[in-house]
C-alpha positions in Angstrom: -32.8 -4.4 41.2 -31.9 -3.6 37.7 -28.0 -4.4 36.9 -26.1 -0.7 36.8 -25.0 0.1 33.4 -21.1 -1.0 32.7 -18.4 1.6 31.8 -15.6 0.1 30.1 -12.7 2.6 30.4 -11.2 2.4 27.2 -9.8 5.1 24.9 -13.6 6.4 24.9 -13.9 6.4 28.7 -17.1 8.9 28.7 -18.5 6.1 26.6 -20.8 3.5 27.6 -20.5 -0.1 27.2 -20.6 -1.0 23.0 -22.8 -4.2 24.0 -26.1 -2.0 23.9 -25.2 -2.7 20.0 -24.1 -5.9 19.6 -24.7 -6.6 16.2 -22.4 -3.5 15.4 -20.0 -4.3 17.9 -19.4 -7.8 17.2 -18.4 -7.3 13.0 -17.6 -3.5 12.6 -15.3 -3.3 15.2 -13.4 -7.0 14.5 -13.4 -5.9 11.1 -11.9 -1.9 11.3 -9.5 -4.0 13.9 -8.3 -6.5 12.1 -7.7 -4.3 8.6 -5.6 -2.1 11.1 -3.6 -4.5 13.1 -2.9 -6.2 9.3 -1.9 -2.5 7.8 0.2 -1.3 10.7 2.3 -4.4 10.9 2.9 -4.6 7.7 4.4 -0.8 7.6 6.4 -1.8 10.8 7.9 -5.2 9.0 8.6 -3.2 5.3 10.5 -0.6 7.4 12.3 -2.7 9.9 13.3 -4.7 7.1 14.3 -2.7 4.2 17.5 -0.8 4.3 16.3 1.3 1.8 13.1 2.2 4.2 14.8 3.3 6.9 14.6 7.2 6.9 13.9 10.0 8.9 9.9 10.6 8.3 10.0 6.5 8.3 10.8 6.3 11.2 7.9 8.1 13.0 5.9 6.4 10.6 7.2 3.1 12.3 6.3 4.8 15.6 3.1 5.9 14.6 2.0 2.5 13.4 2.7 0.6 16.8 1.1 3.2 19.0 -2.1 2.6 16.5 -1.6 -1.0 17.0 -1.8 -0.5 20.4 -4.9 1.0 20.2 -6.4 -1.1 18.1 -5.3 -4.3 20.4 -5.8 -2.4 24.0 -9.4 -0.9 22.9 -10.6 -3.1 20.1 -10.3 -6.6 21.5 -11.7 -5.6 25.2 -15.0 -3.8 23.2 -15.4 -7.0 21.7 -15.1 -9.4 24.8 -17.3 -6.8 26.4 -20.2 -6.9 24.2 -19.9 -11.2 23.7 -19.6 -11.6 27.2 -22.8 -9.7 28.6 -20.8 -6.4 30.1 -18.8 -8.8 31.8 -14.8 -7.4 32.5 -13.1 -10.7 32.1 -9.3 -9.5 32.1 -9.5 -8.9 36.2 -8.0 -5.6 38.7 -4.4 -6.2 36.6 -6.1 -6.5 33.5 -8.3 -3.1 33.9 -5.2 -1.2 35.5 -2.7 -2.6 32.3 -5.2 -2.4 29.6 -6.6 1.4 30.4 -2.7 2.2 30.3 -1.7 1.2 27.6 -5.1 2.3 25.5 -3.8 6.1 27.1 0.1 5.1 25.8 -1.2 4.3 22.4 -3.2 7.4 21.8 -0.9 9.7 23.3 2.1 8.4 21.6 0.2 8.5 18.1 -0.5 12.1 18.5 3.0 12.9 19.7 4.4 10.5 16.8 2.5 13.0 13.8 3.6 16.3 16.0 7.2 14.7 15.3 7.1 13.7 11.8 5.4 17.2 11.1 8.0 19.3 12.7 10.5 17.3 11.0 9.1 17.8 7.3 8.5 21.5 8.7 13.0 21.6 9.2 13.4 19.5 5.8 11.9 22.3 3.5 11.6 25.3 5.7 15.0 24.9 7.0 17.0 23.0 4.9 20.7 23.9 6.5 19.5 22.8 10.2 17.8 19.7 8.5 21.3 18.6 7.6 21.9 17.9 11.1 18.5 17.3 12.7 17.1 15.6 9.6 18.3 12.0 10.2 17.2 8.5 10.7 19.5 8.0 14.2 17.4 11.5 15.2 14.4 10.3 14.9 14.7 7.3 16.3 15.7 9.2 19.4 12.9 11.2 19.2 10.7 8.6 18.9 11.9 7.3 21.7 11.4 10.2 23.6 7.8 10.4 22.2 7.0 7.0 24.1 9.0 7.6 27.2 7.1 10.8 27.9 3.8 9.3 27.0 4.3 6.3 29.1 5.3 8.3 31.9 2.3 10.9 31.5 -0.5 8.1 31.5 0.9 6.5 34.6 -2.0 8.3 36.5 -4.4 6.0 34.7 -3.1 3.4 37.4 -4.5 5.4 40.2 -7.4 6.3 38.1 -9.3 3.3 37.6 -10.4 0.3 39.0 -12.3 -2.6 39.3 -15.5 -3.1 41.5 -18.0 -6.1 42.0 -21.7 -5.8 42.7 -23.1 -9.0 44.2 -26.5 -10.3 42.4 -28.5 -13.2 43.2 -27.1 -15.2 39.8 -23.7 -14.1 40.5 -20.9 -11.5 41.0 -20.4 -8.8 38.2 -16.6 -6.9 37.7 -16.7 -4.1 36.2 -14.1 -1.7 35.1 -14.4 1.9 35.6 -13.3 5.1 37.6 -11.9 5.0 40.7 -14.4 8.1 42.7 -16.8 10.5 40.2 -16.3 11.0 36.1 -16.8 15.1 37.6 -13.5 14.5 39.0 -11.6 13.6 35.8 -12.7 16.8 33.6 -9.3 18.3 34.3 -7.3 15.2 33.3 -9.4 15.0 30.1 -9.0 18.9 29.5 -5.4 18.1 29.7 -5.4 15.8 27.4 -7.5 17.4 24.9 -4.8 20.6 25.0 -1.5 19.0 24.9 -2.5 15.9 23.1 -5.0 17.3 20.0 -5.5 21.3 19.9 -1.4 21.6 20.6 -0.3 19.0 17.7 -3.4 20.7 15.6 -2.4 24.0 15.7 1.3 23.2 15.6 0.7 21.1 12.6 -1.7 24.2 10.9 1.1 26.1 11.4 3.9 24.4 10.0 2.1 22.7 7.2 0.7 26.7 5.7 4.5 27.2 5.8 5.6 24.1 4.0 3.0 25.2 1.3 4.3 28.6 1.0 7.6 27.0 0.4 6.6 24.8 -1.8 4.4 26.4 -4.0 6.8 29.1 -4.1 9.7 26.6 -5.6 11.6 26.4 -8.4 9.1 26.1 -12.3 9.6 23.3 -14.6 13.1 23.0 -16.3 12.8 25.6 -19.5 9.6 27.3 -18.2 9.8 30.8 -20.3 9.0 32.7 -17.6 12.1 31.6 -15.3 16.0 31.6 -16.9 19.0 31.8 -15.6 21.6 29.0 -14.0 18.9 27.0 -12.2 16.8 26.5 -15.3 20.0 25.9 -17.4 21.7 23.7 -15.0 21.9 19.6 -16.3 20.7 19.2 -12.3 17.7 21.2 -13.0 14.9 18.3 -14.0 16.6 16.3 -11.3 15.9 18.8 -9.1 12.3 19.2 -10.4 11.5 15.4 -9.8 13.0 16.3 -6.8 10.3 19.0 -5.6 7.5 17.4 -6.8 7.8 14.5 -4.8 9.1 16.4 -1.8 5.6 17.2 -2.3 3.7 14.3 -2.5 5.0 12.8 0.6 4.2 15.9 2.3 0.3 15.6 0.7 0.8 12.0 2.3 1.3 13.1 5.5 -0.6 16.0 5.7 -3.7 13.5 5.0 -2.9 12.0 8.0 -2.9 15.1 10.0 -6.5 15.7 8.3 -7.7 12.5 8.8 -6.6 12.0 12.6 -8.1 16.0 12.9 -11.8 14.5 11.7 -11.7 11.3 13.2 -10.6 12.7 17.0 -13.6 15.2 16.7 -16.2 13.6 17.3 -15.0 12.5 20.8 -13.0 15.3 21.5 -15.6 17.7 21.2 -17.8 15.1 23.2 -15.4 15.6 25.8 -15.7 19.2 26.1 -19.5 19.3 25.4 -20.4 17.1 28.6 -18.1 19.3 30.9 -20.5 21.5 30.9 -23.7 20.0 30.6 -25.2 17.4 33.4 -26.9 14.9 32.7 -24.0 14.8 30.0 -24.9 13.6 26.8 -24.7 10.4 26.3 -26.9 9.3 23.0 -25.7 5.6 22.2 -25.3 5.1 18.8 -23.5 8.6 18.8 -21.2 7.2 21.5 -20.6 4.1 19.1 -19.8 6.3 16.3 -17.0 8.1 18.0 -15.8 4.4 19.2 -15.8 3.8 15.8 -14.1 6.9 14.9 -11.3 6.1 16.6 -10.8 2.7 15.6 -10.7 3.7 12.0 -8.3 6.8 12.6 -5.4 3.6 13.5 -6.7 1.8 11.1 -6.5 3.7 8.4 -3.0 5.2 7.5 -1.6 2.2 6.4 -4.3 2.5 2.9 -3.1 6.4 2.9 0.6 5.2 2.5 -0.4 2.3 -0.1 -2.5 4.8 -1.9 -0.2 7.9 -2.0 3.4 6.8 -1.6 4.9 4.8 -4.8 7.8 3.1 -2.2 5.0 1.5 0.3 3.2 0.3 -2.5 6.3 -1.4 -3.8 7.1 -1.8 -0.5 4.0 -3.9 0.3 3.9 -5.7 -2.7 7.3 -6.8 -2.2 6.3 -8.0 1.3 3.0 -10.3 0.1 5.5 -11.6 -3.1 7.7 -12.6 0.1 11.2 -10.8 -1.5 12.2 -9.2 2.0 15.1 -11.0 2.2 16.2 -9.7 -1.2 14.8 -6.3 -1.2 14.2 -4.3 -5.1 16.4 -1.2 -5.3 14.7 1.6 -3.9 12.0 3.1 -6.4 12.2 6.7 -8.0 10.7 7.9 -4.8 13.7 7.6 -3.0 16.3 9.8 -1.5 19.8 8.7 -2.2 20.2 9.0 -5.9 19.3 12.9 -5.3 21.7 12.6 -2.3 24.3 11.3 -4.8 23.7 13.8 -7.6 24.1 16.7 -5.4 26.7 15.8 -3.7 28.5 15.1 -6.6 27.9 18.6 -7.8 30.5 21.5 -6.9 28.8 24.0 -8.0 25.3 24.3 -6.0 23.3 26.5 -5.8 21.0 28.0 -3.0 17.6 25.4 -4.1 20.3 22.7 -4.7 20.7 22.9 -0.5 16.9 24.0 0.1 16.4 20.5 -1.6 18.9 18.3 0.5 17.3 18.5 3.2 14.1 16.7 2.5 14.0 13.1 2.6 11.3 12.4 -0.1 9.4 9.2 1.2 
């Protein structure tokens, strides 16, 4: 009889096997993988590393960048085996329990690392006297932490979810990996998921990011515009201040990319998701399948080249990193925080955008 078709349960569980494509499988996906696993390191090792990188929206960064690597390694690299080794599951019952975990941990705790780092520009400018105190780099490495421990608790139900079974053919014995009892039965966990771990973030992230624009676009003009006087314009802080605002608002452009670009690239499968809950057979056209796969593999792959294209201190950050200075790290670049730290606190006379400013850590 005709072998059954494998279902690797991977972060695309409602996807077949990628080996129907080999050709595809075997250099798109090394490739997205391998750019990724490079790019999210290397924001992980510039952070952890440099003093001057360690802040607040850094810090999710940092945790944003290992749940991707997770991803990339806990998805990526099985796809791979799977389509060189004939729909074979090669890692065994540990290796299909440990590896569909931590695929779950890795997604989860992305989406829950970019809720994090938007609520916290959201405090920054929209509330810059709570920032004071919630604003910090010990915070959100706390958070963070949280971030994981819930997500790692959460997708502990994967381990009763999946396992691995063997069907017995005249050449041989095939493992597979796969679900435990029907995919009818895991709808609700993947409803779940779609609510509190994309259309939640999403809207809480459309939300606070209209906000930050109102804010921002309602700031403070140029120093000596002629349609604004008084003691803001006329104050010698007022171009620092400036400077200040504008790139308060290109980091916050940097990350709001990322929030666009994990909203597109999650679509495809999400809506997938929802689509084949309600249709039987569900829909399962392969090379769409494959081009969600994909989808998701660039979506961890890809904020590392948003940060090097969009943020002066990772791209000094970076270079310093290939010119192997780490150990001696460059003074932090304009982009940076504490010389605006140091000028207003320096200042005695402040007024009310002198504090809406403090609390947003520019890069």
């Amino acid at each position: 009889p005709p072998r059954e078709r494998s279902r690797q349960l991977s972060s695309t569980s409602l996807i077949p096997d990628a080996s129907e494509f080999p050709a595809v499988t075997l250099t798109l996906v090394p490739l997205v993988c391998a750019v990724g696993v490079a790019g999210n390191a290397m924001v992980v090792l510039v952070v952890v590393r440099s003093r001057h990188m360690v802040t607040s929206t850094n810090c999710y960064l940092v945790s944003l960048a290992t749940a991707d690597l997770l991803v990339l390694l806990a998805a990526g690299v099985p796809t791979v085996t799977e389509a060189a080794s004939a729909r074979v599951w090669i890692f065994g019952h540990a290796g299909c329990l440990g590896i569909t975990y931590l695929q779950y941990v890795g997604i989860n705790a992305s989406t829950g690392s970019i809720a994090a780092f938007t609520v916290e520009r959201y405090l920054a400018i929209c509330r810059p006297l709570s920032a004071q105190a919630l604003c910090t780099a010990a915070r959100a490495k706390r958070v963070a932490a949280l971030v994981w421990l819930g997500t790692g608790a959460y997708c502990v139900l994967w381990l009763f979810l999946v396992d691995t079974r063997e069907t017995a053919y005249a050449d041989g014995v095939q493992v597979q990996c796969g679900y435990r009892v029907s995919r009818s039965l895991y709808l609700p966990v993947y409803f779940l998921d779609f609510a509190l771990f994309y259309a939640l973030p999403l809207g809480t992230a459309t939300v606070c990011y209209a906000l930050i624009a109102r804010v921002l676009f309602a700031g403070p003009l140029p120093p000596g515009d002629p349609g604004r006087s008084g003691s803001v314009q006329d104050s010698p802080l007022a171009p620092m201040r400036f400077l200040f605002s504008c790139l308060t608002w290109q980091v916050t452009k940097m990350l709001a990319v990322v929030v666009v670009l994990f909203a597109l690239l999650w679509l495809p499968y999400r809506a997938l998701v929802v689509v084949n809950s309600f249709l039987s057979p569900p829909y399962l056209n392969l090379g769409f399948l494959l081009f969600c796969r994909l989808c998701i593999y660039v979506n961890s792959a890809i904020n590392p080249i948003v940060y090097a294209l969009m943020s002066q201190r990772f791209r000094e950050a970076f270079h310093g990193l290939f010119q192997c200075h780490l150990a001696q790290p460059k003074p932090p670049p304009q982009e940076a925080s504490p010389v605006y730290d140091r000028v207003i606190r320096d200042s005695k006379q402040l007024t009310i955008i002198d504090i809406h400013h403090r609390g947003v850590d520019p890069g």
